[in-house]
Backbone as JSON Lines, residues from 0, in Angstrom:
{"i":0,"aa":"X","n":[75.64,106.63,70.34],"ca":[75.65,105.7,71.44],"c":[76.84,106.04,72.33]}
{"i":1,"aa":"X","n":[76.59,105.7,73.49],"ca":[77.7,106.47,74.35],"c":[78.69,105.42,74.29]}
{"i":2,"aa":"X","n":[80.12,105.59,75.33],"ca":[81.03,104.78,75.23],"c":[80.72,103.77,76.13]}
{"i":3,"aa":"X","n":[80.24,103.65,77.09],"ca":[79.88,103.11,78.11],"c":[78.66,101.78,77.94]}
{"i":4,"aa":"X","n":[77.54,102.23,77.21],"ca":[76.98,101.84,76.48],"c":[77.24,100.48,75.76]}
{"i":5,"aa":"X","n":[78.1,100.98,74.73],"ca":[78.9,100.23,73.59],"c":[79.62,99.25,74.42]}
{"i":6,"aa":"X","n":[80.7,99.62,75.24],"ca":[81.02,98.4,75.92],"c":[80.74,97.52,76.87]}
{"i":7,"aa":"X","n":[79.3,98.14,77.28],"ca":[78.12,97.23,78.0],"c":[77.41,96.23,76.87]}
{"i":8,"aa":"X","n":[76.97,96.52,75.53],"ca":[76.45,95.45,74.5],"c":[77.59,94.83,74.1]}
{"i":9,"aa":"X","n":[78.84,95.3,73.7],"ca":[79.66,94.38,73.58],"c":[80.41,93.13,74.22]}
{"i":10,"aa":"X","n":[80.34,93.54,75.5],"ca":[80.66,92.24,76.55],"c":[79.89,91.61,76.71]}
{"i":11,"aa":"X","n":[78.08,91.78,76.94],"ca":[77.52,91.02,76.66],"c":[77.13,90.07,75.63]}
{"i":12,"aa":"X","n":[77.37,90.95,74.46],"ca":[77.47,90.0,72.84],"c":[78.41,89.31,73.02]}
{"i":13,"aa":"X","n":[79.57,89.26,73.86],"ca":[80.66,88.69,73.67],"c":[80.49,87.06,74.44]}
{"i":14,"aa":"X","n":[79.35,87.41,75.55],"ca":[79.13,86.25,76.19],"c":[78.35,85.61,75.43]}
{"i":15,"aa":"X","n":[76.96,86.19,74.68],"ca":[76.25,85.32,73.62],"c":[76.69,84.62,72.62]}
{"i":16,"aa":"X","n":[77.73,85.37,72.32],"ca":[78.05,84.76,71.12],"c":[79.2,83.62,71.52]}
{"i":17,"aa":"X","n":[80.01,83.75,72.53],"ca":[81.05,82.44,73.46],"c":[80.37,81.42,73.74]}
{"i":18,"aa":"X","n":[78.55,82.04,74.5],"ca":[78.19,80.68,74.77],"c":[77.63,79.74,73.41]}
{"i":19,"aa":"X","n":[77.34,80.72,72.65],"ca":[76.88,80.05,71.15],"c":[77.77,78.88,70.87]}
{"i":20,"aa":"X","n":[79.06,79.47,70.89],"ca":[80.18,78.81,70.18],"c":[80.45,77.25,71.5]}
{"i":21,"aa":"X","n":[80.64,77.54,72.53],"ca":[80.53,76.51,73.45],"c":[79.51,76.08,73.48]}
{"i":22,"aa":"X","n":[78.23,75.9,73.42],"ca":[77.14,74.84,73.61],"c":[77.44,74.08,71.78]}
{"i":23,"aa":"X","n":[77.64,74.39,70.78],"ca":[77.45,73.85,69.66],"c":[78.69,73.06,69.29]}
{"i":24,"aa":"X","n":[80.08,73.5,69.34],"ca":[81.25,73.09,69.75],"c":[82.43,72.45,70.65]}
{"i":25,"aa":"X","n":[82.29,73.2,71.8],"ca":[82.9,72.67,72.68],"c":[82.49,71.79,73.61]}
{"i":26,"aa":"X","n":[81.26,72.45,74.31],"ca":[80.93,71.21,75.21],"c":[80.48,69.76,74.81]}
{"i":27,"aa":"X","n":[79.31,69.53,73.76],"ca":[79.76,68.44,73.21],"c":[80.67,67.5,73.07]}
{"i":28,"aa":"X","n":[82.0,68.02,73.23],"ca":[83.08,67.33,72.79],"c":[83.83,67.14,74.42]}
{"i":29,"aa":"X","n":[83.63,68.64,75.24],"ca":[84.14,68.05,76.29],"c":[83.56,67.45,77.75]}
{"i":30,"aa":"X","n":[82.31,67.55,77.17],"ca":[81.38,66.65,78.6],"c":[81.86,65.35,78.47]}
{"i":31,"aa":"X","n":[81.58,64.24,77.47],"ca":[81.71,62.95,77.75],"c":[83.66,62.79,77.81]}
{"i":32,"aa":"X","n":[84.48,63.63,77.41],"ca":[85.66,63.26,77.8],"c":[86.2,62.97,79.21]}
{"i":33,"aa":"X","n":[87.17,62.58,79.21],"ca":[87.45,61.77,80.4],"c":[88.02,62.69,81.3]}
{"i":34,"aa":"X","n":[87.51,63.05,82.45],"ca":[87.79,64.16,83.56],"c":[88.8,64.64,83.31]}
{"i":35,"aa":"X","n":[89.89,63.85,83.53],"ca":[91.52,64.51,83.51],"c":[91.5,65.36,81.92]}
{"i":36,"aa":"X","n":[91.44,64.25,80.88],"ca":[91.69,65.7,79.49],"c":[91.15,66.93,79.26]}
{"i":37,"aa":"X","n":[89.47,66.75,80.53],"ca":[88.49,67.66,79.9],"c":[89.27,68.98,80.6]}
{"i":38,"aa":"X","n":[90.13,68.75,81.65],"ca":[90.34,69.82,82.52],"c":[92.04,69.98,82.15]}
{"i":39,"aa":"X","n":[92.56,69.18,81.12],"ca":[93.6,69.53,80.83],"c":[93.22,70.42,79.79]}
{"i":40,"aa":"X","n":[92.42,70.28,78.96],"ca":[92.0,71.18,77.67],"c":[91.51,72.77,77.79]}
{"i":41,"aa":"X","n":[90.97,72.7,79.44],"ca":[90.86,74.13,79.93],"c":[92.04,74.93,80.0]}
{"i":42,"aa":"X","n":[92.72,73.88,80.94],"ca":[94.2,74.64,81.47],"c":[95.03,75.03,80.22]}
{"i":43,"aa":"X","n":[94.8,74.48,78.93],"ca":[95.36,75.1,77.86],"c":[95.44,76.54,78.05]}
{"i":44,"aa":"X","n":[93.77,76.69,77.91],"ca":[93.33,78.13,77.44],"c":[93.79,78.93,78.41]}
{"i":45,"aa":"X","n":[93.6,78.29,79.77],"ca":[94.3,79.41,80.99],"c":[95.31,79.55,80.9]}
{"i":46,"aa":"X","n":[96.6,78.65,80.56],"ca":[97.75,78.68,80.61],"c":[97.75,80.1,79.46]}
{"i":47,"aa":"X","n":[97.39,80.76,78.99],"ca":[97.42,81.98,77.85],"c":[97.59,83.8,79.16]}
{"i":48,"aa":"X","n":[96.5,82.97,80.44],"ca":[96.43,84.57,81.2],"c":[97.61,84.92,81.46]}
{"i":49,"aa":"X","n":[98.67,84.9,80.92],"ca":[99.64,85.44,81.38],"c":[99.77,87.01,80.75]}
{"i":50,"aa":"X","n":[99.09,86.35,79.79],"ca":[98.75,88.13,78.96],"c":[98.13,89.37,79.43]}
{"i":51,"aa":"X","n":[97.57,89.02,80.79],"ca":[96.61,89.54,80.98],"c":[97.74,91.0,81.89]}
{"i":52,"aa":"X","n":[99.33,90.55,81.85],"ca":[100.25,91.68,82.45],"c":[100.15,92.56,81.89]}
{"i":53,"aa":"X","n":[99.57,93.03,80.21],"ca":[99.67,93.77,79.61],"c":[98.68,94.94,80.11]}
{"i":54,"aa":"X","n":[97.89,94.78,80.97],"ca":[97.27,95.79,81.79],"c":[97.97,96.68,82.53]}
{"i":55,"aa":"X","n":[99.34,96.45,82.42],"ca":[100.09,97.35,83.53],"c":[100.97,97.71,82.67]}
{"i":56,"aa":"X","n":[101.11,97.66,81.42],"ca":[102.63,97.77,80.21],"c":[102.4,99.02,80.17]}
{"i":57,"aa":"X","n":[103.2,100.05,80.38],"ca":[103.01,101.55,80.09],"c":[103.13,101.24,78.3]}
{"i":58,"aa":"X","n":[102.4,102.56,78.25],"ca":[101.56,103.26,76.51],"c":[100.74,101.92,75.64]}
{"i":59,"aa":"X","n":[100.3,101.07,76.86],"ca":[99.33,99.64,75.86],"c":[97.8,100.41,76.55]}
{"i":60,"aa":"X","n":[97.67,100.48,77.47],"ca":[96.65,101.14,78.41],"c":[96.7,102.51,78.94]}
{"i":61,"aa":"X","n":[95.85,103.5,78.88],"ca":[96.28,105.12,79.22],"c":[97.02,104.83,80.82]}
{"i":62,"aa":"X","n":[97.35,105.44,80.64],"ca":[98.14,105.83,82.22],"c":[96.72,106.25,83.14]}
{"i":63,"aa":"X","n":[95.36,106.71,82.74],"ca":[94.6,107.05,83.26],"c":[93.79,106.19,84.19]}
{"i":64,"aa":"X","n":[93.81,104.84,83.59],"ca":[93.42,103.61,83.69],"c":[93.28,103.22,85.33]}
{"i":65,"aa":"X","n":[92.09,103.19,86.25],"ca":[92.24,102.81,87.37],"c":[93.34,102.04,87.86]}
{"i":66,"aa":"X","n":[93.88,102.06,88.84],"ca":[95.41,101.35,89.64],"c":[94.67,100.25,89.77]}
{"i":67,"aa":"X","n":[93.61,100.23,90.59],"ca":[93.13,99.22,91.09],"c":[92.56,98.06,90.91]}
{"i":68,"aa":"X","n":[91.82,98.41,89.27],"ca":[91.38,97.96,88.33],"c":[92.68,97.16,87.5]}
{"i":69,"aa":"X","n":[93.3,97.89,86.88],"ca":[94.79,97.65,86.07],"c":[95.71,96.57,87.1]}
{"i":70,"aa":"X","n":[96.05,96.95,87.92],"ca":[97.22,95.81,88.7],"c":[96.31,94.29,88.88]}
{"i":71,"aa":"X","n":[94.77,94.64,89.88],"ca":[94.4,93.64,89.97],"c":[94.65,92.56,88.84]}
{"i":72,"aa":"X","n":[93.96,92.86,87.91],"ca":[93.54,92.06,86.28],"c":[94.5,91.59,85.9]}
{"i":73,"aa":"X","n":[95.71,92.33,86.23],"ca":[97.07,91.37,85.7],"c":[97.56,90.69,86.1]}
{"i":74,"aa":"X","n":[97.99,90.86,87.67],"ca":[98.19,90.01,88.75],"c":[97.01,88.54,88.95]}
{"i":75,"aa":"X","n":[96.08,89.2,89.09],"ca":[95.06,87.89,88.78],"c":[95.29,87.1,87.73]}
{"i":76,"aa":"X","n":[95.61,87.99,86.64],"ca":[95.62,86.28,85.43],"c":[96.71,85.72,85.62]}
{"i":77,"aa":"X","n":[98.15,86.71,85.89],"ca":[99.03,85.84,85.49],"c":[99.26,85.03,86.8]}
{"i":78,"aa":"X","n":[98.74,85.08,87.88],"ca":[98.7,84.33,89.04],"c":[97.88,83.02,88.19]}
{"i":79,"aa":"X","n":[96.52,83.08,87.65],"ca":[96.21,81.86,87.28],"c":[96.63,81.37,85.88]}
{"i":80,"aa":"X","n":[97.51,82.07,85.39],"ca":[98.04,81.63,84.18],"c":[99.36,80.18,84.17]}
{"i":81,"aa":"X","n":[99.98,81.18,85.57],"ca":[100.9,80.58,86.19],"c":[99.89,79.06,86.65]}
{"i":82,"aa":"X","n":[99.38,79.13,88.09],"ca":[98.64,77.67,88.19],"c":[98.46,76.61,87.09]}
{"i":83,"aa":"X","n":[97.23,77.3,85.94],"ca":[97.12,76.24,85.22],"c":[98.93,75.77,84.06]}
{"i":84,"aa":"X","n":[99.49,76.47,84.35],"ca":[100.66,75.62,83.43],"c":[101.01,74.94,84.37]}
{"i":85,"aa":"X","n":[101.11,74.84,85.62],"ca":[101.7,73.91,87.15],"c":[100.74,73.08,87.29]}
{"i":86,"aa":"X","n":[99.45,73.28,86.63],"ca":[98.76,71.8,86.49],"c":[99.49,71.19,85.11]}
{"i":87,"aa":"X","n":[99.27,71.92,83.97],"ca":[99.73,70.59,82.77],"c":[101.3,70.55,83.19]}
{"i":88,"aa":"X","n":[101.92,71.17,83.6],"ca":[103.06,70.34,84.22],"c":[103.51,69.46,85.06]}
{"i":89,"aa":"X","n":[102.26,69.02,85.72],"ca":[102.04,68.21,86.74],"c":[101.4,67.33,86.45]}
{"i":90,"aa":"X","n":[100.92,67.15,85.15],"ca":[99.62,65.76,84.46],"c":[100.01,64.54,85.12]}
{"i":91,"aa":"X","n":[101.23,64.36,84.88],"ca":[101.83,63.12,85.55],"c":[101.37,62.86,86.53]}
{"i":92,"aa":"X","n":[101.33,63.18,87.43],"ca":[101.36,62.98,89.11],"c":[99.66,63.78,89.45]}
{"i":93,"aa":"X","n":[99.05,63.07,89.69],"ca":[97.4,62.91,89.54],"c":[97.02,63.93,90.61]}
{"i":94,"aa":"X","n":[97.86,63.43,91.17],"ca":[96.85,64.17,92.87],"c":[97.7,65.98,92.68]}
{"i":95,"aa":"X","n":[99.05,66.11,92.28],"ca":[99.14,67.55,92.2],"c":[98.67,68.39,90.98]}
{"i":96,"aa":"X","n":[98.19,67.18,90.03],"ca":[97.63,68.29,88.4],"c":[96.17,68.57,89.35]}
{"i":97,"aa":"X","n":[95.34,67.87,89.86],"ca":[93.86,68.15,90.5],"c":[93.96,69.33,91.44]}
{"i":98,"aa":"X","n":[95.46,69.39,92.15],"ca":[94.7,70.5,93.14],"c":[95.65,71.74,92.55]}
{"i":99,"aa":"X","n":[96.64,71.74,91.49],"ca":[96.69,73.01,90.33],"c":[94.96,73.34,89.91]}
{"i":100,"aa":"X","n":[94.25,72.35,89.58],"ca":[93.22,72.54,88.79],"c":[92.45,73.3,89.24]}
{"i":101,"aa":"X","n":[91.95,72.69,90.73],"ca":[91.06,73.44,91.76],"c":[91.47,75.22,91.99]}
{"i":102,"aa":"X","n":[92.85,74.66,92.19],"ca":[93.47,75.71,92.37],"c":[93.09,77.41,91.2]}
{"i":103,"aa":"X","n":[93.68,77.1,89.99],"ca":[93.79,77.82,89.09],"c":[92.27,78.08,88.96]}
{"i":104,"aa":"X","n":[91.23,77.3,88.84],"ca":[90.22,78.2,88.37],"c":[89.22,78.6,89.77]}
{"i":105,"aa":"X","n":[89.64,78.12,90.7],"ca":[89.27,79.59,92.14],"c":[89.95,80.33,91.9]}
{"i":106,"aa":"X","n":[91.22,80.9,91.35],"ca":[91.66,81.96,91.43],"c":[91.25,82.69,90.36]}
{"i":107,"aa":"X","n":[90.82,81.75,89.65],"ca":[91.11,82.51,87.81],"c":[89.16,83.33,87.65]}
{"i":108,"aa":"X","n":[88.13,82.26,88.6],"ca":[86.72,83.35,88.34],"c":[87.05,84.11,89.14]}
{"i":109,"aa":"X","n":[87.75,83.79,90.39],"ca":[87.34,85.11,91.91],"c":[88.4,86.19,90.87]}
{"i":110,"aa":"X","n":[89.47,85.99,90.29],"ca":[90.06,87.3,89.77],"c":[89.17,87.89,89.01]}
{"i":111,"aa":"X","n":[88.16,87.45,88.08],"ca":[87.36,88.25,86.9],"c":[86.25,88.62,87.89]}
{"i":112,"aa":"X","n":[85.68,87.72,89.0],"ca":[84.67,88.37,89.22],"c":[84.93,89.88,90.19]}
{"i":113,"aa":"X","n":[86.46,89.88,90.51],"ca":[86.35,91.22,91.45],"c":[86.92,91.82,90.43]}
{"i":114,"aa":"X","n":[87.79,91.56,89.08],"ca":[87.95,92.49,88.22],"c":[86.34,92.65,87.38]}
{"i":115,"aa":"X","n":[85.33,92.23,87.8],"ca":[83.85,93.0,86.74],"c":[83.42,94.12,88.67]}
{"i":116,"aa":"X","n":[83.58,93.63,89.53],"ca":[83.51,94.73,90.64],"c":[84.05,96.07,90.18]}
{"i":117,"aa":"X","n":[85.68,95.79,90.24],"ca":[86.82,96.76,90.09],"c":[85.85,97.47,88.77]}
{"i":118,"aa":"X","n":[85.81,97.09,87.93],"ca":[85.48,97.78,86.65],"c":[84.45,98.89,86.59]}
{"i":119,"aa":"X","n":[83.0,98.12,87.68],"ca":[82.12,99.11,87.93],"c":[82.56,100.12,88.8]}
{"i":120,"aa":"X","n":[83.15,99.81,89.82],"ca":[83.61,100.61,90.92],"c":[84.25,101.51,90.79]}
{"i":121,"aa":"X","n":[84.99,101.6,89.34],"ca":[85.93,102.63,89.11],"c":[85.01,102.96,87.78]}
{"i":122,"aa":"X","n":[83.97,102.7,87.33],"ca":[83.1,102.96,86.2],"c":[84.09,103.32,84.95]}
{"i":123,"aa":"X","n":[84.65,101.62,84.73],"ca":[85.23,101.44,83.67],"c":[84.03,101.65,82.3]}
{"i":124,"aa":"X","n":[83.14,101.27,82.28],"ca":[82.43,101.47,80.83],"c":[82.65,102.09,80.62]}
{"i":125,"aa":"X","n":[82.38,103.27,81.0],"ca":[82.36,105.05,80.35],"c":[83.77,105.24,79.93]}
{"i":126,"aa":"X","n":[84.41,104.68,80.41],"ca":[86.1,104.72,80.42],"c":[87.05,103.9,79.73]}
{"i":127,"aa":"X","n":[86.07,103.34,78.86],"ca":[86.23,102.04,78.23],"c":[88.02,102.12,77.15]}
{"i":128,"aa":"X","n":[87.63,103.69,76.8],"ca":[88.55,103.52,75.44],"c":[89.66,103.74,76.43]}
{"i":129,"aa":"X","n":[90.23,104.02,77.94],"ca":[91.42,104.0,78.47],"c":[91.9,102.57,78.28]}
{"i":130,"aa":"X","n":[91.28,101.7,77.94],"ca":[91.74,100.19,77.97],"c":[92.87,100.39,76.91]}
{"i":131,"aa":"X","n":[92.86,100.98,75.78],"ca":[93.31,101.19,74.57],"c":[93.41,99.93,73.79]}
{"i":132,"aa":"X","n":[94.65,99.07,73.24],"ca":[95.23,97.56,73.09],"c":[94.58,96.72,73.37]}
{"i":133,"aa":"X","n":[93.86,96.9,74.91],"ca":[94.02,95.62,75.65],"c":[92.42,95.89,75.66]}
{"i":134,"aa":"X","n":[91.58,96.58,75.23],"ca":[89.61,96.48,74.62],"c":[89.24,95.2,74.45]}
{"i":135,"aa":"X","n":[90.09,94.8,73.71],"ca":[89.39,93.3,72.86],"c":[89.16,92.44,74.13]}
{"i":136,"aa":"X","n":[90.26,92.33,75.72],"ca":[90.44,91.25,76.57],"c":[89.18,91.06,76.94]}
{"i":137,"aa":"X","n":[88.27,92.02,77.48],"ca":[87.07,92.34,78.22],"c":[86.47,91.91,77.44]}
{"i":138,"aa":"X","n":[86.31,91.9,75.93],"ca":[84.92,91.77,75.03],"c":[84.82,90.41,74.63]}
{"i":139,"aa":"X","n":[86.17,90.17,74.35],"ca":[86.34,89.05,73.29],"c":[86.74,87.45,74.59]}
{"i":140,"aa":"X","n":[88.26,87.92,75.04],"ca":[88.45,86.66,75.76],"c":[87.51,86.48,77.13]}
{"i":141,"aa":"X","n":[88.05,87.35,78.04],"ca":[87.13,87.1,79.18],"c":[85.46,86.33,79.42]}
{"i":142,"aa":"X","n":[84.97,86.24,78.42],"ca":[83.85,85.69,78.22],"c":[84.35,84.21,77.99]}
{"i":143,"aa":"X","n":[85.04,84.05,77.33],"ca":[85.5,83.0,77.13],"c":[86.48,81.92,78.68]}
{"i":144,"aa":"X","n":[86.82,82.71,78.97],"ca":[87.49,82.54,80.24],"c":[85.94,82.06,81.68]}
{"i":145,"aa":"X","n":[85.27,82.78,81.81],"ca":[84.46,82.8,82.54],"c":[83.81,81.54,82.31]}
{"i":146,"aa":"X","n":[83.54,81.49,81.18],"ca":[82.28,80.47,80.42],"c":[83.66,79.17,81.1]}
{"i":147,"aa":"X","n":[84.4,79.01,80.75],"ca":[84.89,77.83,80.69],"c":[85.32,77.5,82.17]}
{"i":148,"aa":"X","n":[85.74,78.47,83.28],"ca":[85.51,78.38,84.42],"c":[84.22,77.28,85.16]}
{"i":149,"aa":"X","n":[83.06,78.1,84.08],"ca":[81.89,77.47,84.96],"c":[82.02,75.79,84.56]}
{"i":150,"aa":"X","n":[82.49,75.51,83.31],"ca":[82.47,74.56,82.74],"c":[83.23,73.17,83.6]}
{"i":151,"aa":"X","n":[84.34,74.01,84.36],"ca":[85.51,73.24,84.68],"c":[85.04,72.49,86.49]}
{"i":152,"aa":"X","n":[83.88,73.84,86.7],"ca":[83.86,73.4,87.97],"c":[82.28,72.69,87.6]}
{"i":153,"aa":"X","n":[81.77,72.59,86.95],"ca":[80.73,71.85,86.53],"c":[81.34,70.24,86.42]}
{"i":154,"aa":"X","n":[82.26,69.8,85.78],"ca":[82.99,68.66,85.28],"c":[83.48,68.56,86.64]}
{"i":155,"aa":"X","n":[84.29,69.28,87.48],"ca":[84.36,69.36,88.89],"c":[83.83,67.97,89.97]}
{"i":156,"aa":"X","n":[82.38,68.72,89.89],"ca":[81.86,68.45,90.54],"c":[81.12,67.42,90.19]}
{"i":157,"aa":"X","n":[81.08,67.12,88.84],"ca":[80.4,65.33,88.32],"c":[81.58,64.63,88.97]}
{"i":158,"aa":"X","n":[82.16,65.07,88.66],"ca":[83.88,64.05,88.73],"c":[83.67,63.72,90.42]}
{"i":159,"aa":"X","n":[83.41,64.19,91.19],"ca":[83.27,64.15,92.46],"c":[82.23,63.29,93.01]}
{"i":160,"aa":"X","n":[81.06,63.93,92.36],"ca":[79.55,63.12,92.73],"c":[80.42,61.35,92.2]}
{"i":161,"aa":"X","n":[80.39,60.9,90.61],"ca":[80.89,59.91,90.42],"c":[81.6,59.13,91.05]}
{"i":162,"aa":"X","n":[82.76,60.1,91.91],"ca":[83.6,59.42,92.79],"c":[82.9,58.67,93.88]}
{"i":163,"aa":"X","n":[81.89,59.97,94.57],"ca":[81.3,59.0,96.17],"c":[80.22,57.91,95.47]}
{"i":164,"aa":"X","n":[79.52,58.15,94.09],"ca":[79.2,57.02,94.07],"c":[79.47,55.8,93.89]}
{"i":165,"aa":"X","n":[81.18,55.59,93.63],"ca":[81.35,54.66,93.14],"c":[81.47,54.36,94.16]}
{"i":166,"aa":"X","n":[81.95,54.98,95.62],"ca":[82.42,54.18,96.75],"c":[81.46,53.98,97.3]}
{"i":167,"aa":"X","n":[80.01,54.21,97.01],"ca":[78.96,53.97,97.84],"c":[78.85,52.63,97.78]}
{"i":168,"aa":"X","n":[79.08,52.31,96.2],"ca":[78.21,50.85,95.66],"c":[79.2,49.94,96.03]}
């Protein structure tokens, strides 16, 4: 099986098996929670992209490793790694944890979705093992990241609808 291949079924297994684990586990638990925790419990997990600098750590990733690809991905997370901790540092004060929130996860899909661009564009699959260390991010977390993105702006946007209806009635 080629390399390219392999890390085309693996990112996708990685999403099957994330969403497995979130429809049976997580969402359950975080749909009926109460807007503010459900989106503090995200910003946990985001508050972690800070890791995502390790894309640029010389001898973690080949030196071969697209520029464009590599800086983006790091800069992107730890840009939204940064946000979501400036939301749970902000829980207090309502109106600036919400627009950390908004904030962090527009930045945090538009970074993955132009880092899955970047990836093709520089035809990371084939190129997969230059990731070296940092393999698992793509397979394992990023799915996880994405999935919970959609999740956040899903809760989002109930939280919103709820709002004008309450002021309708």
């Amino acid at each position: 099986m080629s390399p390219e291949l392999v890390f085309q079924l693996q990112l996708a297994l990685g999403y099957v098996a994330w969403l497995l684990v979130f429809r049976a586990y997580v969402w359950p638990r975080l749909r009926p929670m109460d807007p503010f925790e459900a989106q503090r419990a995200i910003a946990m997990l985001h508050s972690f992209r800070f890791f995502g600098l390790v894309f640029i750590l010389p001898g973690v990733v080949s030196p071969d490793l697209p520029a464009g690809f590599a800086a983006f991905a790091a800069y992107g997370d730890f840009a939204t790694g940064v946000l979501a901790m400036l939301a749970l540092l902000t829980a207090r004060v309502r109106p600036l944890f919400w627009l950390f929130v908004v904030a962090f996860n527009l930045v945090g899909a538009t970074d993955l979705i132009v880092d899955y661009y970047h990836a093709i564009k520089s035809d990371l699959p084939a190129r997969a093992g230059e990731l070296g260390a940092t393999y698992a991010i793509p397979i394992i977390y990023v799915p996880a990241l994405m999935i919970t993105h959609v999740a956040a702006f899903f809760l989002l946007l109930r939280r919103e609808s709820t709002r004008r209806r309450h002021a309708i009635c």
